[in-house]
KOLKOLLO-812511 format. One record per residue (C-alpha): residue number from 1; residue in three letters; x, y, z. Coordinates in steps of 0.1 Angstrom, whole numbers. Each point is the difference from the previous one (the first is absolute). Layout:
N
REC     k     r       u       v       w
REC   NUM   Ala       X       Y       Z
...
end
This chain:
330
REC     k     r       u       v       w
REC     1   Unk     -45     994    -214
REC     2   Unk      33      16      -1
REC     3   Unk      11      21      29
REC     4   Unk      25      34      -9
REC     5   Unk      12      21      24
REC     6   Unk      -8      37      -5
REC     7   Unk      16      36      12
REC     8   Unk      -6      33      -6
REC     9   Unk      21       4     -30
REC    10   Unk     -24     -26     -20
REC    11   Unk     -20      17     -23
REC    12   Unk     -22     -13     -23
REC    13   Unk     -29      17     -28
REC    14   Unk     -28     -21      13
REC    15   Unk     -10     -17      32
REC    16   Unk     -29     -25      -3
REC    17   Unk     -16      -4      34
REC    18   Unk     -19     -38      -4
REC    19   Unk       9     -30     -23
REC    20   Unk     -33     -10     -13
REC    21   Unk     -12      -1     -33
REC    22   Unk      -2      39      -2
REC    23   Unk      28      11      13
REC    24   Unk      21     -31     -21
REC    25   Unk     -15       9     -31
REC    26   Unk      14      42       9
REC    27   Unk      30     -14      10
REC    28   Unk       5     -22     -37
REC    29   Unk      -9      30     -19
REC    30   Unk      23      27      17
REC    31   Unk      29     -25      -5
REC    32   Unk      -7      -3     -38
REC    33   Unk       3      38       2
REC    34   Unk      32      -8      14
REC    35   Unk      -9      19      36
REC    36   Unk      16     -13      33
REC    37   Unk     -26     -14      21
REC    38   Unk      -5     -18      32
REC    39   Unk     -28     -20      13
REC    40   Unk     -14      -5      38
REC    41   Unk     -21     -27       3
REC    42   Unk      -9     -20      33
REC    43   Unk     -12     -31     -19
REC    44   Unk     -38       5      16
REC    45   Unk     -19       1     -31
REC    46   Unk     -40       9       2
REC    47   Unk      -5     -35     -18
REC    48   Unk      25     -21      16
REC    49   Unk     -30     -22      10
REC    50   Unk      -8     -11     -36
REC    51   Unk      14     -31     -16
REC    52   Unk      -8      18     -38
REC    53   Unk      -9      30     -20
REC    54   Unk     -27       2     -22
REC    55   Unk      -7      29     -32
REC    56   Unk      36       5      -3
REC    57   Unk      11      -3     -35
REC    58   Unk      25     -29     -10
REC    59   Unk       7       1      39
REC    60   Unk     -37     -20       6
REC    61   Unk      -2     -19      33
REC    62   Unk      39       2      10
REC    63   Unk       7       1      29
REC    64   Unk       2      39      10
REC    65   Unk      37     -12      21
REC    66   Unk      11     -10     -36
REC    67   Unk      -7      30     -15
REC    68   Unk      16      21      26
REC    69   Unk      32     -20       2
REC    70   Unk      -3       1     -39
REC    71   Unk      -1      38       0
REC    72   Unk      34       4      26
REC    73   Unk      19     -20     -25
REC    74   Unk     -13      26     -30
REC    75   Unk       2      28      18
REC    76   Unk      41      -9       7
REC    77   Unk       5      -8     -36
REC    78   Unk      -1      39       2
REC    79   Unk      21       9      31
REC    80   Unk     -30       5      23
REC    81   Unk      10      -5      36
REC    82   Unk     -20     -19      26
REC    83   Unk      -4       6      37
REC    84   Unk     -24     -21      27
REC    85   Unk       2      25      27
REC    86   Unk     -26      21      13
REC    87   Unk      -1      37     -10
REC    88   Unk     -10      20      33
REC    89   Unk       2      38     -14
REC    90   Unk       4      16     -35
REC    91   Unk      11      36       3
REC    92   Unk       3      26     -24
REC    93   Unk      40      11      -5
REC    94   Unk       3      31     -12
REC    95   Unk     -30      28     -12
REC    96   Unk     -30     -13     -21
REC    97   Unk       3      32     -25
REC    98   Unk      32     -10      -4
REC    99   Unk      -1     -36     -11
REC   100   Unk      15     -11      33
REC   101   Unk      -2     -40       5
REC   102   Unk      -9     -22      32
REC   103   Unk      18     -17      28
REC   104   Unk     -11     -34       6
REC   105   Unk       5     -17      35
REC   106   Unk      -1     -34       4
REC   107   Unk     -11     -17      35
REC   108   Unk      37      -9       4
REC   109   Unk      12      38      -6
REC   110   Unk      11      -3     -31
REC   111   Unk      -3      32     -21
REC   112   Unk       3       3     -35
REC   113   Unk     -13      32     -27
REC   114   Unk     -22      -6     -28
REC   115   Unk     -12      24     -27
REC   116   Unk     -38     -11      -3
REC   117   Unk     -24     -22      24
REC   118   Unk     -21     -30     -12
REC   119   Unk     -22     -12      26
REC   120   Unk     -17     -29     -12
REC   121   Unk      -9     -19      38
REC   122   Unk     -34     -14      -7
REC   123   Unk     -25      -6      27
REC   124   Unk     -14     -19      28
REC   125   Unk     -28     -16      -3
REC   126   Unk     -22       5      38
REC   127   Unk     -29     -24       7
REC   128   Unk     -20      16      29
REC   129   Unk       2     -16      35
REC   130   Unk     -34     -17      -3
REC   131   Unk      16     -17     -30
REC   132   Unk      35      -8      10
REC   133   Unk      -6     -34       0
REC   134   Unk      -4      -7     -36
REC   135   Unk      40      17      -5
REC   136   Unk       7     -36       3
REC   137   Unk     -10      -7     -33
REC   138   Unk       9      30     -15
REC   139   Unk      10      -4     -40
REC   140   Unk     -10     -36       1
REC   141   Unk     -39       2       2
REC   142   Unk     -11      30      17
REC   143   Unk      15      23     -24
REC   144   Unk      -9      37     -10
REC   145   Unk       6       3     -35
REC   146   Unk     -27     -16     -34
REC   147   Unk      24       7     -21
REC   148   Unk      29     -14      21
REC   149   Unk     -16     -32      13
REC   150   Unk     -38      -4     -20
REC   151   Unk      12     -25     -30
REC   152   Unk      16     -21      32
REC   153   Unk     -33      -3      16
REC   154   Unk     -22      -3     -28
REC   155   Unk     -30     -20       1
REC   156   Unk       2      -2      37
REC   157   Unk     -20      11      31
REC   158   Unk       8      34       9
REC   159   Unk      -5      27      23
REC   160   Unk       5      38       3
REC   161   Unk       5      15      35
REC   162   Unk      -1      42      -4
REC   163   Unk      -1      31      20
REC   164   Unk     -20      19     -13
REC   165   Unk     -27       0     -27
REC   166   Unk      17      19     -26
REC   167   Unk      27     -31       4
REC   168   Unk     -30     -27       3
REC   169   Unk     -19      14     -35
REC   170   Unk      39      -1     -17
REC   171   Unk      11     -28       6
REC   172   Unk     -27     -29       7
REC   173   Unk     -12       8     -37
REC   174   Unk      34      -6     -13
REC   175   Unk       9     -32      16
REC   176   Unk     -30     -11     -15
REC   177   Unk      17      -3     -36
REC   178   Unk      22     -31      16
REC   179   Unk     -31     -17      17
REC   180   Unk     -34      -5       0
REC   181   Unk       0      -8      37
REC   182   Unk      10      35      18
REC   183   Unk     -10      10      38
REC   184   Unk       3      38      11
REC   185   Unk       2      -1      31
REC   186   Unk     -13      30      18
REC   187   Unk      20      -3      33
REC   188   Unk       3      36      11
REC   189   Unk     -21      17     -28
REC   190   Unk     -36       9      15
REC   191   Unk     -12      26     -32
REC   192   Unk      -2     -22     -27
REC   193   Unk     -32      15     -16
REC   194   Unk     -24     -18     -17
REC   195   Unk      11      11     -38
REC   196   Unk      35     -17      12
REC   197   Unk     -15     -30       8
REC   198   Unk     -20      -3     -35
REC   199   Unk      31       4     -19
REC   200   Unk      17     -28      22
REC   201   Unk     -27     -22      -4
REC   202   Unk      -2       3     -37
REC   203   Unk      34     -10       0
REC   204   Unk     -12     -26      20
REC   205   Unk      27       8      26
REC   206   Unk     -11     -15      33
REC   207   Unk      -1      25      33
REC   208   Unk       9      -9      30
REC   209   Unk     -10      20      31
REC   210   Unk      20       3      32
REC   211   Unk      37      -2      11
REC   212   Unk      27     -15     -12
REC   213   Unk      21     -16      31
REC   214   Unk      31     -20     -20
REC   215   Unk       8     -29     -24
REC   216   Unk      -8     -35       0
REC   217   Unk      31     -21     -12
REC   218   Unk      -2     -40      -4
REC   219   Unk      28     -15      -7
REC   220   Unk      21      31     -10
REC   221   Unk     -29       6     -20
REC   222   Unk     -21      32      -2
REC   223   Unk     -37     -13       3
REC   224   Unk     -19      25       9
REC   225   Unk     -12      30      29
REC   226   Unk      -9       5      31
REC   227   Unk     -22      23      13
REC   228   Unk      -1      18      30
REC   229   Unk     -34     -22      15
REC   230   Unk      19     -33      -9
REC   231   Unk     -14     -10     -34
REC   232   Unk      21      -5     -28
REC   233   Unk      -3       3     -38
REC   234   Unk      16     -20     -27
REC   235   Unk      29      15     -20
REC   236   Unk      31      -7     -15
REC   237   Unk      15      34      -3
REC   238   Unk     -15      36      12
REC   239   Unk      20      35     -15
REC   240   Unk       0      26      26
REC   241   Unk      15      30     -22
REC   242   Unk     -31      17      13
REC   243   Unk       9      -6      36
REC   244   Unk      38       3      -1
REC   245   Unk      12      37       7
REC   246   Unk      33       9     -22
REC   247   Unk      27      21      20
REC   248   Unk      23      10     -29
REC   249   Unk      39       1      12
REC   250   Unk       4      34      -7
REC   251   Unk      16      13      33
REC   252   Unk      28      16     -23
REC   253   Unk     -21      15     -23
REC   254   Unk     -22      20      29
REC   255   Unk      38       7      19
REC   256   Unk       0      25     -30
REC   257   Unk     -39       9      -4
REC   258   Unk      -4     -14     -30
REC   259   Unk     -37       8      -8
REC   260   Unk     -25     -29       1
REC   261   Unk     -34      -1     -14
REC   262   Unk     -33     -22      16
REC   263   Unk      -8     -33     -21
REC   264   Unk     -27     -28       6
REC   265   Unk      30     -18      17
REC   266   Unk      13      27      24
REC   267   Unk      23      32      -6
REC   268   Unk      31      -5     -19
REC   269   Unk      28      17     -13
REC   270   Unk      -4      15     -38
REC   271   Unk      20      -3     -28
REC   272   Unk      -2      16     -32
REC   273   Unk       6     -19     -33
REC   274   Unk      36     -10       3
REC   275   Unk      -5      -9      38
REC   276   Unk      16      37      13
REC   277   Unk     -16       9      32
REC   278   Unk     -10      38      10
REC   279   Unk      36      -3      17
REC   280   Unk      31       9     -23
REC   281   Unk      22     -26      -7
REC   282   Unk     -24     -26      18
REC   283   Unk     -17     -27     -20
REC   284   Unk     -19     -28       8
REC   285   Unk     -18     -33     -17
REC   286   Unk     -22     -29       6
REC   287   Unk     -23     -10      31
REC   288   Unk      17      30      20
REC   289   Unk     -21      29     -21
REC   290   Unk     -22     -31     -20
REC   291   Unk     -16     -25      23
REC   292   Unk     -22     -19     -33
REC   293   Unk      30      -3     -13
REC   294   Unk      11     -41     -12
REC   295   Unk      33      -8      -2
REC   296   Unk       5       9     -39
REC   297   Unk     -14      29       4
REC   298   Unk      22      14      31
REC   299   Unk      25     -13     -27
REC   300   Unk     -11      19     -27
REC   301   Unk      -4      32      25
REC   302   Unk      39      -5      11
REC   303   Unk      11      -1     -40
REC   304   Unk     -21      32      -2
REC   305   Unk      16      15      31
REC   306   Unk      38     -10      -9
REC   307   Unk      -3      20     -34
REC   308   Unk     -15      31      20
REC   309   Unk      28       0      24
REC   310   Unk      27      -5     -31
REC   311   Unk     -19      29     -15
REC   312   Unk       0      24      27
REC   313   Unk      38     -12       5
REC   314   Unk       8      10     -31
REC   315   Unk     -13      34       4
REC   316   Unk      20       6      31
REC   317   Unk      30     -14     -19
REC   318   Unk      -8      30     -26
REC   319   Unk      -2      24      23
REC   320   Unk      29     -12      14
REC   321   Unk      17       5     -33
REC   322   Unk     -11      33     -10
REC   323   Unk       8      13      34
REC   324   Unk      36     -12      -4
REC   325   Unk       3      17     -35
REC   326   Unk     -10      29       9
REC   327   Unk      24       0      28
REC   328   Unk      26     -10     -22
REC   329   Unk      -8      27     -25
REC   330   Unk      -3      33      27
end
């Protein structure tokens, strides 16, 4: 990625804080509506440990690298700006009634003023320390997401691993649609109540009680699980979305008490329609306020976000305008 050396005198309308698919797809539309923007990105993408994409439109199992270098190149056709180091503080510059922008600075110092944040940072994904082992094998075949990884798998011997039951009764059902062979295994979970249990086994969605202690790999193969009193169970790929705890990167958006709301997968941020947080001037898209989201759809939610943030640029602009007319005329 190219490096550019920044001072205070740069200025720019919009500041896109991560370089996924989100905050690409922002970045592509603001520079069709011919805005100056710049993009932070550490190259760390959530699914850097997938070979291929799946459910995205014309874009079906590329290689998610591809897409992103892909995206750069478009989003320069348009002047956008790119930047791989590491945003440590956004500040506000100026007073929020009055439009004022933000200071960004960068881990080296660098200090530049933007009109309107994007943060579009993802997530990290957080197997719990009981579990760590199987991180190993993350995105190859223990993997967290049907959707993302089912139609890979299909057909095979599969387990679920969850936290809790709510988890358990979501998910184990669903990975049934790729395979009749599909283990739940309990491992933590001690209330699974009888009712559950009837609807597993009418799936005919095997249960397995006791711990879960770590992987068994053959050959750099995945072939099946341990458990904590020795024995093992055949498998050739287990999802632990239920188990995996999501921390969204949303350290900037709390720095200005953005207000978050409680989901099935933990508190995040909230955005309204076009992606604009409870914070002025501060918008946000993808796996940072949307953890379910899949790579076209954190797309989808930058494109949505970029035209909010033209929008609400454009207004200022007015403003702008009509204050300097009426200046002009008194």
């Amino acid at each position: 990625m190219t490096q550019t050396s920044y001072d205070a005198a740069d200025t720019y309308d919009v500041a896109v804080i991560g370089g996924g698919a989100a905050g690409l797809n922002a970045a592509l539309i603001l520079g069709q509506a011919r805005r100056s923007v710049v993009v932070f990105d550490n190259g760390v993408p959530r699914n850097a440990a997938a070979d291929h994409m799946n459910g995205f439109l014309s874009r079906d199992r590329m290689n998610p690298a591809e897409l992103l270098s892909i995206g750069r190149d478009e989003v320069r056709k348009y002047g956008g700006e790119f930047h791989d180091g590491t945003v440590v503080a956004v500040q506000r510059d100026g007073d929020e009634d009055s439009r004022g922008g933000f200071a960004i600075t960068l881990a080296d110092g660098a200090r530049i003023l933007v009109r309107k944040v994007l943060v579009a940072t993802g997530l990290t994904d957080r197997l719990p320390d009981e579990l760590s082992a199987f991180g190993e094998r993350w995105g190859r075949d223990v993997l967290h997401c049907p959707y993302c990884h089912g139609y890979d798998v299909r057909d095979q011997p599969l387990g679920v691993i969850a936290k809790s039951v709510e988890f358990a009764m979501h998910q184990a059902p669903m990975i049934r649609q790729w395979s009749d062979d599909v283990v739940l295994f309990l491992h933590r979970i001690e209330n699974l109540s009888a009712e559950d249990r009837e609807k597993l086994a009418a799936l005919d969605i095997s249960i397995v009680e006791g711990e879960v202690s770590a992987p068994v790999i053959e050959d750099d193969r995945f072939v099946g699980v341990q458990l904590a009193d020795g024995s093992t169970v055949a498998r050739s790929a287990i999802f632990v979305g239920g188990a995996v705890t999501m921390d969204p990167n949303d350290s900037i958006l709390r720095s200005f008490g953005a207000a978050t709301a409680e989901t099935m997968m933990g508190e995040f941020v909230t955005v309204d329609m076009m992606g604009a947080t409870s914070v002025a001037g501060v918008f946000a898209a993808g796996n940072v306020v949307d953890p379910s989201a899949q790579v076209i759809m954190a797309a989808a939610a930058g494109a949505k976000a970029g035209a909010g943030i033209n929008m609400a640029l454009t207004a200022d602009d007015l403003a702008a305008a009509l204050a300097l007319r009426g200046s002009i005329s008194a």
